[in-house]
Backbone as ProteinMPNN parsed JSONL, in Angstrom:
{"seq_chain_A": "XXXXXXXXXXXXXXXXXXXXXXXXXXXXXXXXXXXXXXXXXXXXXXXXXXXXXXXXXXXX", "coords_chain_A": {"N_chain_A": [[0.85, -1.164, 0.0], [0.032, 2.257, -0.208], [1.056, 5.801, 0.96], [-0.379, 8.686, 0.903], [1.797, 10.133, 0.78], [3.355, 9.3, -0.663], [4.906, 6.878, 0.65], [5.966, 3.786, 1.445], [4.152, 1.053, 2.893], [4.984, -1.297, 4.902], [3.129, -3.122, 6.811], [0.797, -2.476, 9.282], [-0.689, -1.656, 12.07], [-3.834, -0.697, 13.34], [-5.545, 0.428, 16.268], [-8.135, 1.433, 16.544], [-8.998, 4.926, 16.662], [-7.606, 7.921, 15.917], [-5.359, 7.447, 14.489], [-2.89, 5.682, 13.136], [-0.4, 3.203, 13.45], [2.436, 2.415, 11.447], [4.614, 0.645, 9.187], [6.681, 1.423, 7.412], [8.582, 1.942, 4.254], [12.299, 2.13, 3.43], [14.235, 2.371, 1.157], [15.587, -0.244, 0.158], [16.4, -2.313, 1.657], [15.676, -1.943, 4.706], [13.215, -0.492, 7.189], [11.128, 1.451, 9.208], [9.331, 2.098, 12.159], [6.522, 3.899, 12.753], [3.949, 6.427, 13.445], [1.175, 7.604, 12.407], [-1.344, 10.269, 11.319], [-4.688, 9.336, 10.499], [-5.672, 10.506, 8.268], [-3.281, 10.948, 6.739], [-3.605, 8.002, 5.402], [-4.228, 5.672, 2.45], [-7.462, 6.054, 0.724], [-8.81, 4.099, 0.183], [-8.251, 2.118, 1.869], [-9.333, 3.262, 4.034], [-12.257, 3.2, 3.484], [-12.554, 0.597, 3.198], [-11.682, -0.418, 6.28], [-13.933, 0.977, 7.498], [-15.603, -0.176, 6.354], [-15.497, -2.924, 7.369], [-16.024, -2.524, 9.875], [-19.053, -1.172, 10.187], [-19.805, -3.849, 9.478], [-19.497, -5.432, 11.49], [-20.641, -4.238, 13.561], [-23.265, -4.392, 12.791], [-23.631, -7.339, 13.233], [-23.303, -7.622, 15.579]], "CA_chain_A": [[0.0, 0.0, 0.0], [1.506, 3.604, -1.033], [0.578, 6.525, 1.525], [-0.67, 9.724, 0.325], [2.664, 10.909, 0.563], [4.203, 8.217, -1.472], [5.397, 6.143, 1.088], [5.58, 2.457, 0.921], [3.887, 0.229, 3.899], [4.972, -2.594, 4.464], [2.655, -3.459, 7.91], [0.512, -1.67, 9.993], [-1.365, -1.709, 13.095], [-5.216, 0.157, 13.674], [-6.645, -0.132, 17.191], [-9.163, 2.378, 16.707], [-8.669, 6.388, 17.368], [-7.035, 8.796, 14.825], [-4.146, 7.32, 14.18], [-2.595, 4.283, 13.042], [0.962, 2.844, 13.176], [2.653, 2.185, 10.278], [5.834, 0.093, 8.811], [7.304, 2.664, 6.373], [9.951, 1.014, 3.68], [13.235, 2.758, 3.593], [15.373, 1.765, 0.66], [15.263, -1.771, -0.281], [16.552, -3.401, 3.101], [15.262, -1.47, 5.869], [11.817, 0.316, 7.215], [10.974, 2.19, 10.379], [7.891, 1.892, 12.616], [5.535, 5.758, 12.689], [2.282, 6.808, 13.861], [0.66, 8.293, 10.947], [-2.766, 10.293, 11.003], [-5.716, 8.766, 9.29], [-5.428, 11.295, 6.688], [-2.078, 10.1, 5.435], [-3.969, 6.709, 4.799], [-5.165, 6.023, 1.392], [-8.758, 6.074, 0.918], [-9.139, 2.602, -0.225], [-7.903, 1.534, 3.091], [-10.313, 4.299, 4.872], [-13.112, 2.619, 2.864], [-12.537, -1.199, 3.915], [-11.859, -0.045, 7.49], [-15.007, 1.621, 7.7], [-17.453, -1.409, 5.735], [-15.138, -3.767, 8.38], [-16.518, -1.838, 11.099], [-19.962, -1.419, 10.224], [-20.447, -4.976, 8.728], [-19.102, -5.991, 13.195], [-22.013, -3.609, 14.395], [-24.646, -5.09, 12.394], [-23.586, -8.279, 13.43], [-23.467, -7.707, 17.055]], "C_chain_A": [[0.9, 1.233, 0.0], [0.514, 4.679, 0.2], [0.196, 7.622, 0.855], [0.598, 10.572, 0.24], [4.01, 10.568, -0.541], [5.233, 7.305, -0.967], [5.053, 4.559, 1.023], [5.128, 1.539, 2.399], [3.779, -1.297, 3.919], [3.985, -3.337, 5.718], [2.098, -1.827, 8.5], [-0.46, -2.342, 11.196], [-2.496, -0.746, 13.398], [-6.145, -0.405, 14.931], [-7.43, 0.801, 17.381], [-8.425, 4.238, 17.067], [-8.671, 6.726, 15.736], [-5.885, 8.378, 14.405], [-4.039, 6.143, 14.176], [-0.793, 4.167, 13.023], [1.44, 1.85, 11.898], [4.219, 1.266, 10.125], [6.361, 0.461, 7.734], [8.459, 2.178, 5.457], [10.899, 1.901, 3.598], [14.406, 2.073, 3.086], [14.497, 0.322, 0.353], [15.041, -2.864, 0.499], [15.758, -3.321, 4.223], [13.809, -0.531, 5.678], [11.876, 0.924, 8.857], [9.71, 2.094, 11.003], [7.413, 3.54, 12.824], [4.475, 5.196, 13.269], [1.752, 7.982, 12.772], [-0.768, 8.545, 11.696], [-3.663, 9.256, 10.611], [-5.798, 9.379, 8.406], [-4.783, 11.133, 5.862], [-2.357, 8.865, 5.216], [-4.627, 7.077, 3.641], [-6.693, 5.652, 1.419], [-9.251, 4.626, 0.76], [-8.917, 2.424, 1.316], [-9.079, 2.132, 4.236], [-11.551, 3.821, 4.915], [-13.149, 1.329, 3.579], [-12.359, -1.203, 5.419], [-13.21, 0.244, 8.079], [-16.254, 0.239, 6.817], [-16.956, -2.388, 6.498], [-16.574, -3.089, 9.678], [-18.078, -1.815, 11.172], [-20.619, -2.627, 10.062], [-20.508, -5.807, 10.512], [-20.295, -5.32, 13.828], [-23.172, -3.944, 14.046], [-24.268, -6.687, 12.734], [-23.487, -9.048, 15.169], [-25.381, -7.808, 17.39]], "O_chain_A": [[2.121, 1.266, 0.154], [-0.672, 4.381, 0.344], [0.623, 7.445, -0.286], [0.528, 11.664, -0.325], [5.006, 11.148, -0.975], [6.19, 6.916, -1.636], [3.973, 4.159, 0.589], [6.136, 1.376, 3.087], [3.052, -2.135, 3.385], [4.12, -4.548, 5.54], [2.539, -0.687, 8.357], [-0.878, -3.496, 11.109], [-2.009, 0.3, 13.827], [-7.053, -1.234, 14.875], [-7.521, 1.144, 18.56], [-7.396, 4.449, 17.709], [-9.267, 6.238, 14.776], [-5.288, 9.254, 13.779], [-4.719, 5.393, 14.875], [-0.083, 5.069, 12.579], [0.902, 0.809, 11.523], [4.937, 1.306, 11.125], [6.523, -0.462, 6.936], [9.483, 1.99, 6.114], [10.322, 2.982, 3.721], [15.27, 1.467, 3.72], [13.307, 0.007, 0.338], [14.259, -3.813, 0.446], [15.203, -4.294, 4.734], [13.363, -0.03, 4.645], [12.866, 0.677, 9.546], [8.811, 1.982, 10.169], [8.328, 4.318, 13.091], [4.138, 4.04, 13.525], [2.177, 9.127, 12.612], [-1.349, 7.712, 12.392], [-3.138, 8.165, 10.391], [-6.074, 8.734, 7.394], [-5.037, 11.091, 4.658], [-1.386, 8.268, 4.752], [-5.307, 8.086, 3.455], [-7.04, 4.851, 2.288], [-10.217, 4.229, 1.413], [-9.918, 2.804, 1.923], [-9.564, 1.44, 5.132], [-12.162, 3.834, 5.983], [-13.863, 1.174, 4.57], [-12.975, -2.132, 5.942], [-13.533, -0.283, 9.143], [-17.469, 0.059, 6.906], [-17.863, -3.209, 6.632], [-17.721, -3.404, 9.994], [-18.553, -2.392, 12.15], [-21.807, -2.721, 10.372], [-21.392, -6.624, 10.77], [-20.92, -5.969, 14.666], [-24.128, -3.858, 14.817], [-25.115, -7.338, 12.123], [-23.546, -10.167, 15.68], [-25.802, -7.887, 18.544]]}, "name": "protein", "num_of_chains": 1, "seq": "XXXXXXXXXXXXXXXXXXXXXXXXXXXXXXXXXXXXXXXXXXXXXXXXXXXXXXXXXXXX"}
C-alpha cells in the first residue's frame, strides 16, 4: 500500500482512534515503525476499514 505521501507500507497496526501505526519502507533493506494520522492513509484503506466496522455492528 503507497501513503498519500508516497510512502511504501509494508505493515501496519489500527486499534481504533485517529491514528494508526505504520511500517514505512526505507530503501530496499530497511523500514521504520511511525504513527501516521488517518489522513495520510489512502482512501481505499479508509473505505474497507469503515465497511469492516460497520459490517461488526450489524452483526453484534
Amino acid at each position: 500500500m503507497v501513503m498519500r505521501d508516497g510512502s511504501y507500507v509494508d505493515d501496519l497496526y489500527y486499534a481504533g482512534g485517529d491514528s494508526v501505526t505504520v511500517e514505512v519502507l526505507i530503501g530496499r533493506d530497511d523500514a521504520e515503525w511511525r504513527t501516521a494520522h488517518l489522513s495520510e492513509m489512502p482512501r481505499e484503506w479508509l473505505s474497507e476499514v469503515k465497511a469492516a466496522v460497520e459490517s461488526a455492528l450489524h452483526a453484534a
